[in-house]
N, CA, C and O atoms as a CHARMM CRD file, in Angstrom:
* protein
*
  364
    1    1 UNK  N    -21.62600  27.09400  67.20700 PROA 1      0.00000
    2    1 UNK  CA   -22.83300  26.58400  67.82300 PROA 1      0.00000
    3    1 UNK  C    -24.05600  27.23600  67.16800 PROA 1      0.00000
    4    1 UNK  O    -23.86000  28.34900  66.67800 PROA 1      0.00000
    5    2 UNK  N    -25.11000  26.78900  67.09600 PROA 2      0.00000
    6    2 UNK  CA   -26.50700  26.96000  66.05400 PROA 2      0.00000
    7    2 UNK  C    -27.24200  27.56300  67.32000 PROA 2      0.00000
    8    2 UNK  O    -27.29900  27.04400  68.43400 PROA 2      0.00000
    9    3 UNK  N    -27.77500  28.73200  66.92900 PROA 3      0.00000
   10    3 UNK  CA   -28.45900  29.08000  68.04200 PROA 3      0.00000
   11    3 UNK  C    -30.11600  29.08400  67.70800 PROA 3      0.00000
   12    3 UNK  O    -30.46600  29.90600  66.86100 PROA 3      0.00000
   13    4 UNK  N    -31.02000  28.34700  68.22500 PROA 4      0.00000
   14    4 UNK  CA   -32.55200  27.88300  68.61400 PROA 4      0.00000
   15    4 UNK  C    -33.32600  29.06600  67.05900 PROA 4      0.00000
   16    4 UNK  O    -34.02600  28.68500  66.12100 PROA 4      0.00000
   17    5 UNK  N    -32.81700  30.49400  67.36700 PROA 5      0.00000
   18    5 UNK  CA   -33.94100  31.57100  66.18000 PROA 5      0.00000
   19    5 UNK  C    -33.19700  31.50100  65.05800 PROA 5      0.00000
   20    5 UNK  O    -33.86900  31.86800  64.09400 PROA 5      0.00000
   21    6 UNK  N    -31.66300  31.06600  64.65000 PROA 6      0.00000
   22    6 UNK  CA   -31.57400  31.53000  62.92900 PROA 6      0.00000
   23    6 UNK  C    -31.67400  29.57400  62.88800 PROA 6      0.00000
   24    6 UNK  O    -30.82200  29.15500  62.10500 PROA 6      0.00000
   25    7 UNK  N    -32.40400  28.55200  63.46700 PROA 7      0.00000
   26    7 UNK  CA   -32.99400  27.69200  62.94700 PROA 7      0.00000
   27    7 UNK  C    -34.25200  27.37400  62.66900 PROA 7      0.00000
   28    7 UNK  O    -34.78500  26.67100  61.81100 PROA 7      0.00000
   29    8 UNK  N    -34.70600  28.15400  63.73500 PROA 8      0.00000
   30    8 UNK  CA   -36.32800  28.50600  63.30500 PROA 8      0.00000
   31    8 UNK  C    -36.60800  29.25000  62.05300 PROA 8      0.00000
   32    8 UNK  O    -37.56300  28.92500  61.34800 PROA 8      0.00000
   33    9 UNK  N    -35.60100  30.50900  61.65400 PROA 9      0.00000
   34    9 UNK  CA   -35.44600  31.10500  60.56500 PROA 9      0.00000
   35    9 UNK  C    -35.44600  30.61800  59.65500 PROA 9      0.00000
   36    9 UNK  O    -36.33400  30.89600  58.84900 PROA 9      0.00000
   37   10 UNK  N    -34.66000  29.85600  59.40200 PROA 10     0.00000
   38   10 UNK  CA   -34.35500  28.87400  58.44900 PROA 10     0.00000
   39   10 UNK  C    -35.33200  27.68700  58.01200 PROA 10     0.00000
   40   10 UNK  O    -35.28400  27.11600  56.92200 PROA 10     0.00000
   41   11 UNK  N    -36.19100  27.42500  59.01000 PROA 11     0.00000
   42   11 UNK  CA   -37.49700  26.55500  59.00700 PROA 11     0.00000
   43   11 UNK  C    -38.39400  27.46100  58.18900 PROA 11     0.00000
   44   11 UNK  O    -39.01900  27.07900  57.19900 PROA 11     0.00000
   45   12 UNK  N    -38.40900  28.63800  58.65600 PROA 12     0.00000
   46   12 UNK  CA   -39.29700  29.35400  57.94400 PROA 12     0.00000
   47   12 UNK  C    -39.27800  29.76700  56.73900 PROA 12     0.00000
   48   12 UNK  O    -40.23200  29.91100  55.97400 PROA 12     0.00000
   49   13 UNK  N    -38.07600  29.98000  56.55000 PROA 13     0.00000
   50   13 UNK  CA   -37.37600  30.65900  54.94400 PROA 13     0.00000
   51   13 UNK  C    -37.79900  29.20400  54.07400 PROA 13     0.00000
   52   13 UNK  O    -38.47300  29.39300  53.06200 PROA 13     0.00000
   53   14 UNK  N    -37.37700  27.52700  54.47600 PROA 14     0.00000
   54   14 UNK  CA   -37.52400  26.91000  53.45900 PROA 14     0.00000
   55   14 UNK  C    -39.40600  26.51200  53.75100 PROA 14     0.00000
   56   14 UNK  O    -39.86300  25.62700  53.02800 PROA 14     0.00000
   57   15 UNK  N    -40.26000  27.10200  54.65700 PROA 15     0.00000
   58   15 UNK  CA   -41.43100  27.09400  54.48300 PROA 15     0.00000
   59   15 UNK  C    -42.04800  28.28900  53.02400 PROA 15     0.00000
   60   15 UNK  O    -42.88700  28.23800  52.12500 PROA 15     0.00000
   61   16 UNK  N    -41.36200  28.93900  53.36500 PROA 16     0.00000
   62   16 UNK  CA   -41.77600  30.39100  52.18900 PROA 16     0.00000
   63   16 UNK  C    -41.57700  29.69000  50.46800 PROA 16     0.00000
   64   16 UNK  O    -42.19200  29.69800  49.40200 PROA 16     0.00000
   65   17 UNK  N    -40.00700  28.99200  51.18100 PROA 17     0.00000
   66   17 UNK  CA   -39.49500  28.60300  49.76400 PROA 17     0.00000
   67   17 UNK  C    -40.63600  27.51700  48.88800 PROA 17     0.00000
   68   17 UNK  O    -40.90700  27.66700  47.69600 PROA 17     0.00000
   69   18 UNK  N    -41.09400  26.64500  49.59300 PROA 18     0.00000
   70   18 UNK  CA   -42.05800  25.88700  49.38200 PROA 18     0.00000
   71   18 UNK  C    -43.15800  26.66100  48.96600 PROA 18     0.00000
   72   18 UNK  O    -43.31100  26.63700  47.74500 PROA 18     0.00000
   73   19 UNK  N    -43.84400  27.23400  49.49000 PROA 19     0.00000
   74   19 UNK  CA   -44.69400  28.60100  48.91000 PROA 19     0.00000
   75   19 UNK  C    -44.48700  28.94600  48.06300 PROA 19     0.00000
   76   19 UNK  O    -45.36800  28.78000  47.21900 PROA 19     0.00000
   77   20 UNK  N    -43.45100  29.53900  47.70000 PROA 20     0.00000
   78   20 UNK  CA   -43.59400  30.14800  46.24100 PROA 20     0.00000
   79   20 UNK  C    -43.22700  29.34100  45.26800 PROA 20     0.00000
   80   20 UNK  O    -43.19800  29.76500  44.11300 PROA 20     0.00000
   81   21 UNK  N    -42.73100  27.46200  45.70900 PROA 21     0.00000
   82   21 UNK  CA   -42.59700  27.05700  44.37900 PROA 21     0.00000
   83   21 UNK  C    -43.72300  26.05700  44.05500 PROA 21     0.00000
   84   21 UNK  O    -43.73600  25.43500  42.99300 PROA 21     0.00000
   85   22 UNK  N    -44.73400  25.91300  45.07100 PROA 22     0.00000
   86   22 UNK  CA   -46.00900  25.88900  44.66800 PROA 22     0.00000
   87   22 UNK  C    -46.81100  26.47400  43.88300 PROA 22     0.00000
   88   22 UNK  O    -47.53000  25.94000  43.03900 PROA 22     0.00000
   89   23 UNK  N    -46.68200  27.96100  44.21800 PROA 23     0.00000
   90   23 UNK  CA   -47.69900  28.66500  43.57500 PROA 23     0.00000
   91   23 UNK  C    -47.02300  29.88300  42.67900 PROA 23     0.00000
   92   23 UNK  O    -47.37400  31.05200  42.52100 PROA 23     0.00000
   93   24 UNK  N    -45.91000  29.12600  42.15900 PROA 24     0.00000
   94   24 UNK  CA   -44.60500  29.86600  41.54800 PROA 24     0.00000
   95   24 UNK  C    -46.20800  30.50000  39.89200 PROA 24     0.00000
   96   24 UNK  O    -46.35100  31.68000  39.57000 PROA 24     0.00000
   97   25 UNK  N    -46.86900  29.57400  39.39500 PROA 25     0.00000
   98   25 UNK  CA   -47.89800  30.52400  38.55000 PROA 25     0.00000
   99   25 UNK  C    -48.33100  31.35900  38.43100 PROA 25     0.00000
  100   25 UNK  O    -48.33200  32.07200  37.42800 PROA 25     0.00000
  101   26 UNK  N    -49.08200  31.60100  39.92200 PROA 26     0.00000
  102   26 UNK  CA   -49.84600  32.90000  40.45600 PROA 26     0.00000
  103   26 UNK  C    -48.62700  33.84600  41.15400 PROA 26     0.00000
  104   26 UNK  O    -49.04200  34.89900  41.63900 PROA 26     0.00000
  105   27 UNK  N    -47.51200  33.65500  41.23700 PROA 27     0.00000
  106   27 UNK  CA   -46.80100  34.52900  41.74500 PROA 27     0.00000
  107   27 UNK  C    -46.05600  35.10600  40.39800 PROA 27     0.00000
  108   27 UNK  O    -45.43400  36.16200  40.50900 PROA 27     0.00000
  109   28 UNK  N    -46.10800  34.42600  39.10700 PROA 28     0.00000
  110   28 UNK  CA   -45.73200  34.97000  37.89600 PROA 28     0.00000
  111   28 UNK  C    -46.01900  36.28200  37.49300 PROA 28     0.00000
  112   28 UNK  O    -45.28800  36.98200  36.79300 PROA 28     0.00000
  113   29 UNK  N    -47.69500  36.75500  38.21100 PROA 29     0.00000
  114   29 UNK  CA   -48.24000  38.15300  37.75800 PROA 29     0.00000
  115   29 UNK  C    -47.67300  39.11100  38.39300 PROA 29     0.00000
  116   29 UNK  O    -48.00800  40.19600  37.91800 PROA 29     0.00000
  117   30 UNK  N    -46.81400  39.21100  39.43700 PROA 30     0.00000
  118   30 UNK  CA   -45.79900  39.81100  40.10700 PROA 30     0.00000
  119   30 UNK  C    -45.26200  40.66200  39.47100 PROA 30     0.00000
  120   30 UNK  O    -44.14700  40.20000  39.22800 PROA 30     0.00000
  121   31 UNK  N    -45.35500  41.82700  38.94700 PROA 31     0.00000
  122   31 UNK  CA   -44.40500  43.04400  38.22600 PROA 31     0.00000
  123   31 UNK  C    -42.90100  42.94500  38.80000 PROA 31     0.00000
  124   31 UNK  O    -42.64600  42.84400  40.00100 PROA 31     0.00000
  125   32 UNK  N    -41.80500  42.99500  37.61900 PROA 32     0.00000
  126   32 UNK  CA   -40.36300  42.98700  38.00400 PROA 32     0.00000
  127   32 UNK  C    -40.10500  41.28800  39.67300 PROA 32     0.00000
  128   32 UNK  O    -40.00900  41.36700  40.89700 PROA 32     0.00000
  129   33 UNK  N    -40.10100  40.05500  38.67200 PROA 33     0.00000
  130   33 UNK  CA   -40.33900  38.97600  39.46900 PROA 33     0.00000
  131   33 UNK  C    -38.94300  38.73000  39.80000 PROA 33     0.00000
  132   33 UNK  O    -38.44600  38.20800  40.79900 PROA 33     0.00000
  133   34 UNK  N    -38.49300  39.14400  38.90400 PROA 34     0.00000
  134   34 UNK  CA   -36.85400  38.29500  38.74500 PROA 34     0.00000
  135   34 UNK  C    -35.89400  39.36600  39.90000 PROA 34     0.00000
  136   34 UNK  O    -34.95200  38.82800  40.48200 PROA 34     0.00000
  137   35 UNK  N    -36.09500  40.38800  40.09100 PROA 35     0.00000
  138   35 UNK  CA   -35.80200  41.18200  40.99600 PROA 35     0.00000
  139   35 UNK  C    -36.21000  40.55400  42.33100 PROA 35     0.00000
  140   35 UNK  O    -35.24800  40.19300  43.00800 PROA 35     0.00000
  141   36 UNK  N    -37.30900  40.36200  42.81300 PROA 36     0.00000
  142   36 UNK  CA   -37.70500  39.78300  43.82200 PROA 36     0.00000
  143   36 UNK  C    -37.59500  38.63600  44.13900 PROA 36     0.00000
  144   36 UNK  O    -37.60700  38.44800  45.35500 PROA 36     0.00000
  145   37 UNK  N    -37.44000  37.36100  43.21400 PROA 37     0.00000
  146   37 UNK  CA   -36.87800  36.13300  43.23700 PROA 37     0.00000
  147   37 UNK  C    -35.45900  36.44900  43.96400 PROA 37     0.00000
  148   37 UNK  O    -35.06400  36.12000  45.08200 PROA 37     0.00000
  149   38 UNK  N    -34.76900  37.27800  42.83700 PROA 38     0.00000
  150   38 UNK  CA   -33.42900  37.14700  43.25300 PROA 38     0.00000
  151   38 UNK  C    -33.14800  37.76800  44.52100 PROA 38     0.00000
  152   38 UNK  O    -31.94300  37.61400  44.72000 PROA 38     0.00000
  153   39 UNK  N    -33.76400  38.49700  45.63100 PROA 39     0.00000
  154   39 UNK  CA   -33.45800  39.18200  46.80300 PROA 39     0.00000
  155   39 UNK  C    -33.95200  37.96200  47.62700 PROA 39     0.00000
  156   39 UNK  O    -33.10700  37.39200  48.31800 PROA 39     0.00000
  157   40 UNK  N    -35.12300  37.53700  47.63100 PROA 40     0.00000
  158   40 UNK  CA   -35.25300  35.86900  48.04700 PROA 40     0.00000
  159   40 UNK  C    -34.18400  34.88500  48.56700 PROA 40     0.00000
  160   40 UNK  O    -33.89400  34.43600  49.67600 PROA 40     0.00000
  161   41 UNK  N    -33.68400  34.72300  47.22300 PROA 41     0.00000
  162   41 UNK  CA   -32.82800  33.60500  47.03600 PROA 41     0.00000
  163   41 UNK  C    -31.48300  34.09700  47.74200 PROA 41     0.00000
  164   41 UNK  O    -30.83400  33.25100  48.35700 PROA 41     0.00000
  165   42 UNK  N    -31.03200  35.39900  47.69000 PROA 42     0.00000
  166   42 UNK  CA   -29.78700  35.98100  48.41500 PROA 42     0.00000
  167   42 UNK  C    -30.20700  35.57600  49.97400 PROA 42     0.00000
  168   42 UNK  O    -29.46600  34.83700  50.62200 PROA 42     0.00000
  169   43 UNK  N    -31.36400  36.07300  50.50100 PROA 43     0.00000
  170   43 UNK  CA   -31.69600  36.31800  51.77600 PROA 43     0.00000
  171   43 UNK  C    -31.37200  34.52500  52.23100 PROA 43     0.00000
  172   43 UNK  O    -30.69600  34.03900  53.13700 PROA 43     0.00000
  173   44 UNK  N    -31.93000  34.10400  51.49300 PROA 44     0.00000
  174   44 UNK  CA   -32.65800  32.47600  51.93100 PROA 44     0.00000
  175   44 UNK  C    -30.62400  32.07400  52.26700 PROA 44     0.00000
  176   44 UNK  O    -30.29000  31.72300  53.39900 PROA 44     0.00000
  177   45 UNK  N    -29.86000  32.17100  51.45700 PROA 45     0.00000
  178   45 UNK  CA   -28.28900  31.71300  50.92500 PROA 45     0.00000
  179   45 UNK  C    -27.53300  32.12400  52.69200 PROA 45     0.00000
  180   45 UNK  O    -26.77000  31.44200  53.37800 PROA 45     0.00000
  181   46 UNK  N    -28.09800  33.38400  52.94200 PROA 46     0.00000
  182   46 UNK  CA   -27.41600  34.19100  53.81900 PROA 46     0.00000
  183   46 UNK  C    -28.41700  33.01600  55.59900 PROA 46     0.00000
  184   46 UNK  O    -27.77200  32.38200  56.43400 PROA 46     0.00000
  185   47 UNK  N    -29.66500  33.12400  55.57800 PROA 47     0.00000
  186   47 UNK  CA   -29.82100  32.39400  56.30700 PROA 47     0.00000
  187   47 UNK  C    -28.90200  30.54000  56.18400 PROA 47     0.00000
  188   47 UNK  O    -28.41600  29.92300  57.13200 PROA 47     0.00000
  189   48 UNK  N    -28.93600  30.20600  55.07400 PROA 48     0.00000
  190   48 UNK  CA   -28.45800  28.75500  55.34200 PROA 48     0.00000
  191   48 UNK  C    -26.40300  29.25900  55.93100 PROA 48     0.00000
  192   48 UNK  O    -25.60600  28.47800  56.45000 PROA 48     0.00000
  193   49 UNK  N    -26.18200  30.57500  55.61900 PROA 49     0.00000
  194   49 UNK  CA   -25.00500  30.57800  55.99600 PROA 49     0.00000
  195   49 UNK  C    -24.60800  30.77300  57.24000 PROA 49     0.00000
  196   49 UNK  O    -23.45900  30.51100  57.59700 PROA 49     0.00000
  197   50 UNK  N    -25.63800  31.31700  58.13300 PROA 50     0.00000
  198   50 UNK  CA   -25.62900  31.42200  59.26800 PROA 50     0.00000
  199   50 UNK  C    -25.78300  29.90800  60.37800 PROA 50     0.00000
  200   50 UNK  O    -25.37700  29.57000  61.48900 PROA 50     0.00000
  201   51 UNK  N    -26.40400  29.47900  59.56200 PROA 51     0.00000
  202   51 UNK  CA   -25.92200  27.70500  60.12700 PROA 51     0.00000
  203   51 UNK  C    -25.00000  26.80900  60.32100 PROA 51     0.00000
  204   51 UNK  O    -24.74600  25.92200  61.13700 PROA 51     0.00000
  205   52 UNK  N    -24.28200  27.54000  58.77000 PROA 52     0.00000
  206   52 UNK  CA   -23.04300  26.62100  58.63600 PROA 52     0.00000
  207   52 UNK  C    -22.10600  27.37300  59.34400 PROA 52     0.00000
  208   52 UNK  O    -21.25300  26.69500  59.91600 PROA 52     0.00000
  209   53 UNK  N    -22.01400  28.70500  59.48200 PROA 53     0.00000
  210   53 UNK  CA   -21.12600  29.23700  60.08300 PROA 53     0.00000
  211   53 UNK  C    -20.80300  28.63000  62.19400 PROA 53     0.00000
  212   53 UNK  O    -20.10100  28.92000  63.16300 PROA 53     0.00000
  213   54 UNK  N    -21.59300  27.95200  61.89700 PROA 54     0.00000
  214   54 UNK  CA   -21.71100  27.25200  63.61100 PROA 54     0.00000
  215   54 UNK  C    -20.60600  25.72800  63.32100 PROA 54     0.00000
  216   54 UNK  O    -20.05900  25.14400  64.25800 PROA 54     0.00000
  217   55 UNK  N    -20.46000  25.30000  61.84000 PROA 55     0.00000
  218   55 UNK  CA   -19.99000  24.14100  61.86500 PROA 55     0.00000
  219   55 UNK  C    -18.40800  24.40800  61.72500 PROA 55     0.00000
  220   55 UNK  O    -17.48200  23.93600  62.38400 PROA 55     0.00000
  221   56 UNK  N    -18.40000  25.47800  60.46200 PROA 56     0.00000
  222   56 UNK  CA   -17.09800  25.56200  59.81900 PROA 56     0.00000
  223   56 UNK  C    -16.60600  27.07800  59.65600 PROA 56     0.00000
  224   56 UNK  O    -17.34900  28.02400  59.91800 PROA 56     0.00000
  225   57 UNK  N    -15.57100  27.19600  59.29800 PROA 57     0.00000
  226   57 UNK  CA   -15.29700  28.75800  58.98700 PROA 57     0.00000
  227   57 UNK  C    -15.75200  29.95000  59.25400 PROA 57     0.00000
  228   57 UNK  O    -16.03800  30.81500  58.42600 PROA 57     0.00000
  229   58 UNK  N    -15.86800  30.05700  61.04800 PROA 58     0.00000
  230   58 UNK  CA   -17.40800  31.13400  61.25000 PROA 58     0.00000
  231   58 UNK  C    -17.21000  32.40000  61.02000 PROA 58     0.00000
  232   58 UNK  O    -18.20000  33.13000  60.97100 PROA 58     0.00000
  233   59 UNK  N    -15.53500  33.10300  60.77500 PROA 59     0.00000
  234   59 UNK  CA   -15.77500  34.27000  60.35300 PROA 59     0.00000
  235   59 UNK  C    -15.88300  34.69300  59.43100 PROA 59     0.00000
  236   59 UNK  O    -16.28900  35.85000  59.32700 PROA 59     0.00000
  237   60 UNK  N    -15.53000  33.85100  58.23500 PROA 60     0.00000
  238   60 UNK  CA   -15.80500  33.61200  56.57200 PROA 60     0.00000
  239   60 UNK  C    -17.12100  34.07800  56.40500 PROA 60     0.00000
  240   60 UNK  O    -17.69900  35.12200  56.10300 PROA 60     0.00000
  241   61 UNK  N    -17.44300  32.63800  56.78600 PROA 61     0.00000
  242   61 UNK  CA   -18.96300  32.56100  56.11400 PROA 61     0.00000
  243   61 UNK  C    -20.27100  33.58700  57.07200 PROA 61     0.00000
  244   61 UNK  O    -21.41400  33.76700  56.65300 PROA 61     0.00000
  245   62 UNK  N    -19.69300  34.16900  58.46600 PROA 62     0.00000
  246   62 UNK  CA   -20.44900  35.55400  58.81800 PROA 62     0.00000
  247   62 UNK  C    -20.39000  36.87800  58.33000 PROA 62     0.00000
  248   62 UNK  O    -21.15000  37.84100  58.43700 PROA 62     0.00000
  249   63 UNK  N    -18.77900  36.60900  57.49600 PROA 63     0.00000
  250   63 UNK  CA   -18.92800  38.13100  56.47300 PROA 63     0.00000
  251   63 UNK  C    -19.70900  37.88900  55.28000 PROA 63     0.00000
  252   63 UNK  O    -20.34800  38.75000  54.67400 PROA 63     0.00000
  253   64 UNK  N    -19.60600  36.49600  54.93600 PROA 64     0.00000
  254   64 UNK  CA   -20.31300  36.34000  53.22800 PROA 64     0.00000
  255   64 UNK  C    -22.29600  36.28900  53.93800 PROA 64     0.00000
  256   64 UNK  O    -23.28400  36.76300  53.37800 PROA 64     0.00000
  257   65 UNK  N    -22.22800  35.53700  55.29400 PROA 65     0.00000
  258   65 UNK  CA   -23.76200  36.32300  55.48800 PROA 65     0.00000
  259   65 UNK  C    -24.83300  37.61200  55.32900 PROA 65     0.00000
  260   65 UNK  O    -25.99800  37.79100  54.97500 PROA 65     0.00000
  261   66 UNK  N    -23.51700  38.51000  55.89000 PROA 66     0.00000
  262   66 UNK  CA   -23.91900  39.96500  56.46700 PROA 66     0.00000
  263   66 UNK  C    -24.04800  40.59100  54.76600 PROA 66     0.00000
  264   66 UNK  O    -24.94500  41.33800  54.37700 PROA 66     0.00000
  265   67 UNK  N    -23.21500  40.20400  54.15200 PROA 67     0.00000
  266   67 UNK  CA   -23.25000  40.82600  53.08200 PROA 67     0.00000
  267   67 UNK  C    -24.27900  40.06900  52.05600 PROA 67     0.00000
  268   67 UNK  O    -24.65900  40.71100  51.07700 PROA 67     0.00000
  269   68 UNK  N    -24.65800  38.97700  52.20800 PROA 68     0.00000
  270   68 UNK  CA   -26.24700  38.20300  51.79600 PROA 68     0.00000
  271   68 UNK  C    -26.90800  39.28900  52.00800 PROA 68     0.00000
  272   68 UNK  O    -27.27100  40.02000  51.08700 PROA 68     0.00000
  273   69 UNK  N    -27.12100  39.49900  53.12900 PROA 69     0.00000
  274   69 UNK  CA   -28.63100  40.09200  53.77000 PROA 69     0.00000
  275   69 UNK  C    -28.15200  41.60000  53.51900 PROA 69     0.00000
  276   69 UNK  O    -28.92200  42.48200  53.89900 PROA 69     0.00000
  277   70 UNK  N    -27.19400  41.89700  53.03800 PROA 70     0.00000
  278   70 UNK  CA   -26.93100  43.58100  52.49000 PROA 70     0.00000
  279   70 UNK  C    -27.59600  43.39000  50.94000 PROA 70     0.00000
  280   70 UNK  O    -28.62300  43.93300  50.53200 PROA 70     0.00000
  281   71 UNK  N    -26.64200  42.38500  50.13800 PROA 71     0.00000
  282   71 UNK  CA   -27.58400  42.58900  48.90900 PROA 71     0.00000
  283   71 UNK  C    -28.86300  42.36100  48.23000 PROA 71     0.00000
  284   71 UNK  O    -29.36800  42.93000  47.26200 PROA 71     0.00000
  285   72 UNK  N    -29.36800  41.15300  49.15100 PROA 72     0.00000
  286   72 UNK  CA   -30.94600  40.79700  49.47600 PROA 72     0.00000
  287   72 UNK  C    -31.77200  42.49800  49.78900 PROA 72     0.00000
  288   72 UNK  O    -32.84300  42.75800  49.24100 PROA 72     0.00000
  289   73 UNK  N    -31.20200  43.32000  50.54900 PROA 73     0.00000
  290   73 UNK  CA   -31.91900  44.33800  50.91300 PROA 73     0.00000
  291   73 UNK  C    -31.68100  45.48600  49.56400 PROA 73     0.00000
  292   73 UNK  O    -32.43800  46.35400  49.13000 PROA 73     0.00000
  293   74 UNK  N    -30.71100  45.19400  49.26500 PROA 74     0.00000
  294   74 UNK  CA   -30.41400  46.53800  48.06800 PROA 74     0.00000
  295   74 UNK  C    -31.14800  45.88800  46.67800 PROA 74     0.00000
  296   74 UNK  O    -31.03400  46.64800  45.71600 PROA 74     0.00000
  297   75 UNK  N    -31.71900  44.90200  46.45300 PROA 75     0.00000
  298   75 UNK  CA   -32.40000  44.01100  45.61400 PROA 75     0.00000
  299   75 UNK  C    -33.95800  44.02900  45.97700 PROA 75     0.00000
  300   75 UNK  O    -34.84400  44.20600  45.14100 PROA 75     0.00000
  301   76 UNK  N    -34.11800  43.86600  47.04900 PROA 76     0.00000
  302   76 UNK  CA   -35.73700  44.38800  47.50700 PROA 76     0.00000
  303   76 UNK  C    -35.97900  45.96100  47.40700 PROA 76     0.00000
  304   76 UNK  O    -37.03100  46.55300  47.16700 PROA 76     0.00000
  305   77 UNK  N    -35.01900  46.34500  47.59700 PROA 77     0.00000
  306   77 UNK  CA   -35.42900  48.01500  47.78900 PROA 77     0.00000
  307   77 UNK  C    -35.14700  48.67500  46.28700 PROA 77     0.00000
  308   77 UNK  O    -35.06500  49.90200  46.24100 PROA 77     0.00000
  309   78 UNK  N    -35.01500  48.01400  45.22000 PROA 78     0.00000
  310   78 UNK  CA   -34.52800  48.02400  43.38700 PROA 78     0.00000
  311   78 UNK  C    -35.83500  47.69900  43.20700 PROA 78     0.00000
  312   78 UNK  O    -36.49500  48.51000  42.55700 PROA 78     0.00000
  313   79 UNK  N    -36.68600  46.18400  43.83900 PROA 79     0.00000
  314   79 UNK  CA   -38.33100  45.85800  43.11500 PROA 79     0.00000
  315   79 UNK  C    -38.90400  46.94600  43.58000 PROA 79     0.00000
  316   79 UNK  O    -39.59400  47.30800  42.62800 PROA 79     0.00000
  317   80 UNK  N    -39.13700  48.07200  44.85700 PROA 80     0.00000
  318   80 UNK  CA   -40.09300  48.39400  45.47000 PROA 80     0.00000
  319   80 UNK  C    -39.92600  49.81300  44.59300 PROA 80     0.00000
  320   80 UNK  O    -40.85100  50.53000  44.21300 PROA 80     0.00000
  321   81 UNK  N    -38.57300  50.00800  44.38900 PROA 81     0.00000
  322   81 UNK  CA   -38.18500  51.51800  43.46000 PROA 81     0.00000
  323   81 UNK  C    -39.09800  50.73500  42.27500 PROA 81     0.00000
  324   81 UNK  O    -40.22400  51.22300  42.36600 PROA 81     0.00000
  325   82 UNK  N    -39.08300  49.82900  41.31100 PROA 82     0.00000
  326   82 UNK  CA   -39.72100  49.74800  40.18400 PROA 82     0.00000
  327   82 UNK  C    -40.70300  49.20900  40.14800 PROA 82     0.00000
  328   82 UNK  O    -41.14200  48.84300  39.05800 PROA 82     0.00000
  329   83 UNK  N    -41.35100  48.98400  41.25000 PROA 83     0.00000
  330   83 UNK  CA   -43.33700  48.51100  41.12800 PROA 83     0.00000
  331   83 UNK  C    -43.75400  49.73800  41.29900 PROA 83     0.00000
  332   83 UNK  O    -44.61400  50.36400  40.68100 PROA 83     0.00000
  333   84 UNK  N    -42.64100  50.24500  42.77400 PROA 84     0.00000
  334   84 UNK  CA   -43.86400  51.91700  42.94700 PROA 84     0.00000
  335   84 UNK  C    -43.34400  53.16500  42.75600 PROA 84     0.00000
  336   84 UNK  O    -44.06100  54.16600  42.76600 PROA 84     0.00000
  337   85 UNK  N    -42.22800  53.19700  42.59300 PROA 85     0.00000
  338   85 UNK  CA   -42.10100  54.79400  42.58200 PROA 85     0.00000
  339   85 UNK  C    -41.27300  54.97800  40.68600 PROA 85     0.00000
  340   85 UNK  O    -40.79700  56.04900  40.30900 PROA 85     0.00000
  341   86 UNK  N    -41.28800  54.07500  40.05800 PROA 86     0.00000
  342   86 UNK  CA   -40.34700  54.94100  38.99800 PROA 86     0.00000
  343   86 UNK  C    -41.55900  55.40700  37.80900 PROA 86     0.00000
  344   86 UNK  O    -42.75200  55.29300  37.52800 PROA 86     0.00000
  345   87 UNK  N    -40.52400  55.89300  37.45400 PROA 87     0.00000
  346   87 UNK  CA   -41.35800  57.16900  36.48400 PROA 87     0.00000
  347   87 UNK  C    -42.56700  56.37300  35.61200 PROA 87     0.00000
  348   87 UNK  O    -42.44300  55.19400  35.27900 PROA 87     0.00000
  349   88 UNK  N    -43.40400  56.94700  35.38600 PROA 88     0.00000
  350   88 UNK  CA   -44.59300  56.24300  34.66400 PROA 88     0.00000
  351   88 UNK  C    -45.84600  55.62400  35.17000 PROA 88     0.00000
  352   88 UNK  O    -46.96000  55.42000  34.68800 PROA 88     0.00000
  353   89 UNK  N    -45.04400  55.30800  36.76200 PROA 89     0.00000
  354   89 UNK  CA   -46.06700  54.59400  37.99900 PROA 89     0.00000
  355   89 UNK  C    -47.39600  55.24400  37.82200 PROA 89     0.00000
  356   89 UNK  O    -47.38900  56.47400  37.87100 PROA 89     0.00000
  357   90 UNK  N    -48.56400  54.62800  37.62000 PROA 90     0.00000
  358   90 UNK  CA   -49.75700  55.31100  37.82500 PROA 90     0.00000
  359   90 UNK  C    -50.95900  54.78000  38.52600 PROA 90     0.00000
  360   90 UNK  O    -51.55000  53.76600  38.15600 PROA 90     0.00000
  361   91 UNK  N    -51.47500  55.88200  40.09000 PROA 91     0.00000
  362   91 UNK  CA   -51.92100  55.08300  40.78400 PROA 91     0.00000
  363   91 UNK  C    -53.13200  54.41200  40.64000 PROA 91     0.00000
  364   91 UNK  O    -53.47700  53.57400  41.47400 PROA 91     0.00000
């Protein structure tokens, strides 16, 4: 069963998604992009899995979620190590 907030979530995630492939230009000046794209795109994968997991295979596709939103976070927290803290950073 789909519960009312990871569909709102999901409204929102493909609102963002729209966002950035609008203004995918100005989001080009982004230091280390492809890092942050790719924690995006994990996160966004892990929300659409939490949907499907209401239709089909829900304990499958709630472990391949949890672990979305694990490597989405170890992928955001890789851009934030190399915009701000690695060696050379100058404020």
């Amino acid at each position: 069963m789909i519960q009312d907030n990871e569909l709102i979530t999901l409204l929102l995630a493909i609102g963002v998604l729209i966002f950035v492939l609008v203004n995918r230009s100005a989001l080009n000046k982004l230091p280390d992009l492809v890092l942050l794209r790719a924690a995006f795109g994990v996160l966004f994968v892990g929300y659409v899995l939490t949907i499907l997991e209401g239709f089909f295979w829900g304990k499958t596709l709630n472990l391949l979620e949890h672990y979305s939103y694990t490597v989405s976070a170890v992928l955001l927290a890789a851009w934030c190590y190399r915009v701000f803290i690695r060696p050379g950073w100058k404020e």
